[in-house]
C-alpha positions in Angstrom: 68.5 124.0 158.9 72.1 124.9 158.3 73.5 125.8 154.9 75.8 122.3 155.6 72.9 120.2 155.8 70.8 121.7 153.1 73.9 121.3 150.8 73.9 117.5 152.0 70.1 116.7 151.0 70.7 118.4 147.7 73.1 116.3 146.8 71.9 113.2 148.1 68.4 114.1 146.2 70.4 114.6 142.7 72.1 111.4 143.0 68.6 109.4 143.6 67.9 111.0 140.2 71.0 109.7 138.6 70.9 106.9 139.4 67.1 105.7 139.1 67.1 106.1 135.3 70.0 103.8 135.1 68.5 101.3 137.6 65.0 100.8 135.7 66.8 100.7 132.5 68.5 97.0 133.9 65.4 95.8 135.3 64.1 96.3 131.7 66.8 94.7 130.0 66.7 91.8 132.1 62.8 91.8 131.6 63.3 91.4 127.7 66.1 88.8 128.1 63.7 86.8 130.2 60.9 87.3 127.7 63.5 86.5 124.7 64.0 82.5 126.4 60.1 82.1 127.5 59.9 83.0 123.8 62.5 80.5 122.4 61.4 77.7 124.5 57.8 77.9 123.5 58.7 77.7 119.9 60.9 74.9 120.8 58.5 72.9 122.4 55.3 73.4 119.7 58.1 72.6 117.2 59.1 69.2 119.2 55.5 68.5 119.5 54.2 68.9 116.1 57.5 67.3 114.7 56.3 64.1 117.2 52.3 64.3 115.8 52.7 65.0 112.6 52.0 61.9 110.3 53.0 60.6 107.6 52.7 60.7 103.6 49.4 59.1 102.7 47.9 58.6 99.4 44.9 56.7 98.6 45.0 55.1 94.7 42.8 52.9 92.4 40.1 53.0 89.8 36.3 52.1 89.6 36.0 49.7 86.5 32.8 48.3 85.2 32.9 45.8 82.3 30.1 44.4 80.3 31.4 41.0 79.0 29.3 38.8 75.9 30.8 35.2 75.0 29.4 33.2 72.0 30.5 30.2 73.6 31.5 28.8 77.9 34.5 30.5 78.2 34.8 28.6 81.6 35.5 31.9 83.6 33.2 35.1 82.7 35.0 37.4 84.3 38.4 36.7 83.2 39.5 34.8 79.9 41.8 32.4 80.6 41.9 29.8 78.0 43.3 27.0 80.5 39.8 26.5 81.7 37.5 26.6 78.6 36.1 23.3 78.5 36.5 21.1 75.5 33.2 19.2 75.9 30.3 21.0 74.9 30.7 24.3 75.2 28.1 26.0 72.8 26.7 28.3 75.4 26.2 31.7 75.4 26.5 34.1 78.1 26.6 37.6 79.0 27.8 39.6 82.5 28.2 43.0 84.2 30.6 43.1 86.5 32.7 45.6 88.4 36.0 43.5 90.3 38.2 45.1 88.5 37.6 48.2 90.8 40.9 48.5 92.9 41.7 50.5 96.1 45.2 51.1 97.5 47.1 52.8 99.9 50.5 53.8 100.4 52.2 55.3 103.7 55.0 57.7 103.1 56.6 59.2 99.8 56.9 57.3 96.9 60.9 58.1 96.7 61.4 57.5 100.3 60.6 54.8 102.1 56.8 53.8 102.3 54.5 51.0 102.2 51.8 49.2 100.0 48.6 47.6 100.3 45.9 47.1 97.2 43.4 45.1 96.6 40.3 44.2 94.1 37.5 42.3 94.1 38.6 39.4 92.4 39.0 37.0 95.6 36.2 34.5 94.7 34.9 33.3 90.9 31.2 33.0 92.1 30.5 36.7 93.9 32.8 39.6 95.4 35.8 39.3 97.8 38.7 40.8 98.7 41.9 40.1 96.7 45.4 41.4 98.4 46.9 42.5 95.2 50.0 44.6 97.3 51.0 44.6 100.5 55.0 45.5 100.8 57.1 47.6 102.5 60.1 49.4 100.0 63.1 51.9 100.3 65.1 52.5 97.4 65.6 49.3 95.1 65.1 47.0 98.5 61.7 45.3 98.5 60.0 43.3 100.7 56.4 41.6 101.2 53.3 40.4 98.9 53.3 41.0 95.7 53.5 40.4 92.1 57.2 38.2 90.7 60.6 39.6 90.3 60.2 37.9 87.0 57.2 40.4 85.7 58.0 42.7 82.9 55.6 45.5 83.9 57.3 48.0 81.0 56.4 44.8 78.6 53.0 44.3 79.6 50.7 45.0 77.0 47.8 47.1 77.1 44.2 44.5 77.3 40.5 45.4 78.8 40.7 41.9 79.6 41.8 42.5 83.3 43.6 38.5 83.2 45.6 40.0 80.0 48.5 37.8 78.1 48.1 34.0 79.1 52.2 33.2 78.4 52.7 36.8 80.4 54.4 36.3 83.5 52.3 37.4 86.5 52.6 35.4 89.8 51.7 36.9 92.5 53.8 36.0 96.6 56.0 36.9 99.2 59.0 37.8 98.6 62.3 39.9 99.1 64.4 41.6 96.1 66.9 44.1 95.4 66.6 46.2 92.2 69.9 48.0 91.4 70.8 50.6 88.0 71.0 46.8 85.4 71.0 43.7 88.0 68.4 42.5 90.0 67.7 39.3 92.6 64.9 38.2 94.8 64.2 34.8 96.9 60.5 34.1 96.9 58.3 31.6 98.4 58.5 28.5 96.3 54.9 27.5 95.9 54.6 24.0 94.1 51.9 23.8 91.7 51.7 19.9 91.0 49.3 17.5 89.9 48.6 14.1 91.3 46.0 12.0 90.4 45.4 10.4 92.9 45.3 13.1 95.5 47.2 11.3 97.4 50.0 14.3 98.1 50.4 17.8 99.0 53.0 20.3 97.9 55.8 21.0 99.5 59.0 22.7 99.3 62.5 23.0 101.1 64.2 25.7 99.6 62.6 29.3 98.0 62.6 30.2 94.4 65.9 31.9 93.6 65.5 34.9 90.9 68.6 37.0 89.3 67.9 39.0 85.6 69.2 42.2 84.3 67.9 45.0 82.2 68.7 47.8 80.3 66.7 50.8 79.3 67.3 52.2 76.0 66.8 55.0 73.8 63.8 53.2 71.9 62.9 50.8 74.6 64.3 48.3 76.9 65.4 44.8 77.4 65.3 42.2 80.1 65.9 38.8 81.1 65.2 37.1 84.3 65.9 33.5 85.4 64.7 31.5 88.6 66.5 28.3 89.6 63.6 26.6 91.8 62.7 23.3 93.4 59.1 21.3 93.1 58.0 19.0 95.8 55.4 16.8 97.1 54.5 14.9 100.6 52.9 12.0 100.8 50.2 10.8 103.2 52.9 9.2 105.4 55.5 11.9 105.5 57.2 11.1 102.7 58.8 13.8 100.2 60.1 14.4 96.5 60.9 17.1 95.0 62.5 18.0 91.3 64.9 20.5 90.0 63.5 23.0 87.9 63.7 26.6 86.7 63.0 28.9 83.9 64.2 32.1 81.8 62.3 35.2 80.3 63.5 37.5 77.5 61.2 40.5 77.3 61.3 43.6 76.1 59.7 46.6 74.2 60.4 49.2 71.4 59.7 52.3 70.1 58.9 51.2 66.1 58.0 54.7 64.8 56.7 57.7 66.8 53.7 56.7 68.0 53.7 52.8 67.9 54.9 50.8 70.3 55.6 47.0 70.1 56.2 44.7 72.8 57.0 40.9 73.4 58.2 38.2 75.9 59.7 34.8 75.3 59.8 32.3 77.9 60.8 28.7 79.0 61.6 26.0 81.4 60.5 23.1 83.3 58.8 23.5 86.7 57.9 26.4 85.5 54.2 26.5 84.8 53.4 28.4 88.1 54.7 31.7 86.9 52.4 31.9 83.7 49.2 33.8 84.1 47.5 31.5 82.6 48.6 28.7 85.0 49.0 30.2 88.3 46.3 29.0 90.5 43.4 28.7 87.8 42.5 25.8 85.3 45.5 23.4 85.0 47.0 25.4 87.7 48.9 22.1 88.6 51.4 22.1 85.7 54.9 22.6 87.3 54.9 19.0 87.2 52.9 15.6 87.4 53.2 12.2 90.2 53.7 9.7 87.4 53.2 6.4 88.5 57.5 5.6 89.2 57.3 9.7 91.1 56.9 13.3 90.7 58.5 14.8 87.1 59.0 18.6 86.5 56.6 19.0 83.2 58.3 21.3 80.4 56.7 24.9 79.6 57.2 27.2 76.8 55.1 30.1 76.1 55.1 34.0 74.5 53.4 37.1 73.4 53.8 40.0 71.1 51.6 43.2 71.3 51.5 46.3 69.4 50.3 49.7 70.7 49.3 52.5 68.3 48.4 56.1 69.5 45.7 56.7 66.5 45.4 60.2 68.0 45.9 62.0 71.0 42.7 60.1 72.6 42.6 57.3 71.4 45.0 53.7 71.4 44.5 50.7 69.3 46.4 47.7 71.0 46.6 44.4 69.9 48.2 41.3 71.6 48.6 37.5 71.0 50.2 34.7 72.9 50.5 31.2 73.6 51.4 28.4 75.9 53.0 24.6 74.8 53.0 21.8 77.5 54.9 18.9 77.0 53.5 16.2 75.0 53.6 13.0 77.4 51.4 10.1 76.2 51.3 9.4 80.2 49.4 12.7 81.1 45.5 12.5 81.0 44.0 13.1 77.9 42.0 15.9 79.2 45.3 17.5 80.6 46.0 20.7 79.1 48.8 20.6 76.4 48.3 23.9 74.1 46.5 27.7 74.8 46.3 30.3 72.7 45.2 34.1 73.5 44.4 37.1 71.3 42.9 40.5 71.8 42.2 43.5 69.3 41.7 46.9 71.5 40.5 49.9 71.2 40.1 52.7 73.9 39.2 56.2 74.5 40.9 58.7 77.2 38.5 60.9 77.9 40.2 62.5 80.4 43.4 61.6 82.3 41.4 59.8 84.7 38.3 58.4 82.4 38.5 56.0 79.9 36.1 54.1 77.7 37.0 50.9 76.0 35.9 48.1 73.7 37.8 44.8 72.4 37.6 41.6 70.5 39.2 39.0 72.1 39.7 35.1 71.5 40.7 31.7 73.9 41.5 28.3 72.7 42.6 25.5 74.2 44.0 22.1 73.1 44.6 19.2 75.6 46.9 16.1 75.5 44.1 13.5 73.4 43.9 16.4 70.1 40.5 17.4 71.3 40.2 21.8 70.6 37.9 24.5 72.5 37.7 27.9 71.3 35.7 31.0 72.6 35.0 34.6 71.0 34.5 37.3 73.1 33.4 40.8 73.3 33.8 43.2 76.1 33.1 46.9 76.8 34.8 49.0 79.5 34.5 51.9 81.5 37.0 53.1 84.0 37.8 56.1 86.4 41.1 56.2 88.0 41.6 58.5 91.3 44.7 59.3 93.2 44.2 61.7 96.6 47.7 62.6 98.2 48.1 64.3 101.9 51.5 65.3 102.1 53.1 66.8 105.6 
């Protein structure tokens, strides 16, 4: 071989040396690029699909109650005293129960300061044995609110503390559907109007044309808070042959609470109207439940209502609450009304419970129904009832 082409080879040979390094460097560079996407999409797409399973907020709420109940008289109910339906014949009958419907289960979907939904229920759906009751069942975001569920009209920072699970009989407690807006002071709601009316001669039905309208305000204050909440409503009937009447009615409640010295509480509501009786607890649905007005003879009347409670709460110690509460309800005096028809109730209670824990309580109270109808004639019951209760809450949060 000559010196020319041995010179050639040699440097053809040092080039390929050169020049390999610098290829397989490239190739991997462009292998780690490549892996650096594969990488990024993979992320992306476990991220998209957890992001579409993932579910949401659930919490599961409520409380296992079991109340042993003892009445020196018929108290009408035994589960629940509610003095509308003690009977004023003879009523010298004792009685005693064990029952456990004021266990509750609930659930809501989604966190409790975002939007979510409701349902509860007890077991409080039938007087003679255990059912269902829908409590809750309502969707709500911020102050909008909209479904089943208990009156814009409640005061639940005045509602006083009872074992009695009926509580207050002048309290207002309604339970429907309904939508309402709650802002900072002002609130409003429409809600299904419900007639509650009484006709004798069962010759009607209710009905109604137009919801309940509801606007209040409140303010909270250093030692308590204040509120008042009015509904402009309309009571009707129908006839047999398709005939209708209805009345103007409508109502007001003042209700409040406050702070009297460190560790007592008081708290009281005043109410009034005419049409009105559906939104007292002692009214709605149970005993005269058919109070917002009466089919006279010349047509249907709106009936007048006036009721109210004051209850005191006193933290004893760190464990232990006494609570006390009394209220009572006036219907109209009408010498046209039924003598039996309900014109006066009165409700009392004297508490006393034990927190054992945050979630266990024991409990034992005194309580007392009367009830006066239209003709003078008076019922009154005495009661004593024990209580045990354990209150769970289980949050999954994603």
């Amino acid at each position: 071989m000559s010196r020319v082409q041995s010179t050639f080879w040699m440097a053809a040979l040092t080039v390929a040396c050169v020049a390999t390094p610098a290829l397989a460097d490239n190739t991997q560079a462009e292998i780690r690029r490549l892996q650096e996407q594969i990488n990024s999409l993979k992320a992306a797409t476990a991220s998209e699909s957890a992001r579409r399973l993932s579910l949401p907020s659930l919490a599961v709420f409520g409380k296992v109650s079991v109340d042993a109940i003892y009445d020196d008289r018929n108290a009408g109910l035994d589960e629940l005293l509610i003095p509308s339906t003690i009977p004023t014949g003879d009523n010298d009958q004792q009685n005693f129960v064990l029952h456990g419907k004021n266990s509750q289960l609930g659930v809501r979907v989604g966190e409790k300061n975002g939007p979510h939904m409701v349902f509860a229920a007890d077991l409080f759906g039938s007087i003679d044995r255990y059912e269902l009751r829908i409590r809750d069942f309502y969707f709500k975001q911020g102050g909008f609110q909209a479904g089943y569920g208990f009156t814009k009209l409640l005061d639940g920072a005045a509602w006083p503390l009872t074992l009695d699970a009926q509580g207050p009989n002048s309290a207002i407690f309604a339970r429907q559907a309904g939508v309402s807006w709650q802002g900072d002071n002002v609130f409003v709601a429409v809600e299904d109007p419900n007639s509650e009316v009484y006709d004798p001669q069962n010759l009607s039905s209710a009905a109604g044309r137009r919801p309940d309208v509801i606007v209040g305000w409140q303010q909270a204050m250093s030692a308590g808070h204040v509120r008042l909440g009015m509904v402009s409503r309309e009571i009707g009937v129908e006839f047999a042959n398709g005939d209708q009447e209805f009345a103007q009615a409508g109502g007001a409640v003042l209700s409040g609470s406050l702070s009297a010295a460190e560790n007592v509480r008081l708290l009281a509501s005043a109410s009034a109207g005419k049409g009105f009786a559906h939104y007292y607890n002692d009214l709605s649905g149970f005993g005269d439940g058919g109070m917002d007005g009466y089919v006279f003879a010349d047509g249907l009347e709106a009936l007048e209502t006036a009721g109210g409670y004051l209850g005191a709460e006193w933290q004893m110690a760190q464990d232990w609450t006494l609570a006390s509460v009394a209220g009572q309800i006036d219907i109209e005096s009408d010498d046209r009304l039924p003598d039996e028809a309900m014109r006066r109730t009165r409700y009392g209670t004297l508490s006393l419970v034990y927190q054992h824990t945050p979630r266990l309580s024991y409990g034992a109270e005194a309580s007392y129904g009367m009830r006066d109808n239209q003709a003078g004639k008076r019922a009154e019951v005495p009661r004593v009832q024990l209580n045990f209760t354990y209150r769970f809450l289980h949050e999954n949060r994603n």
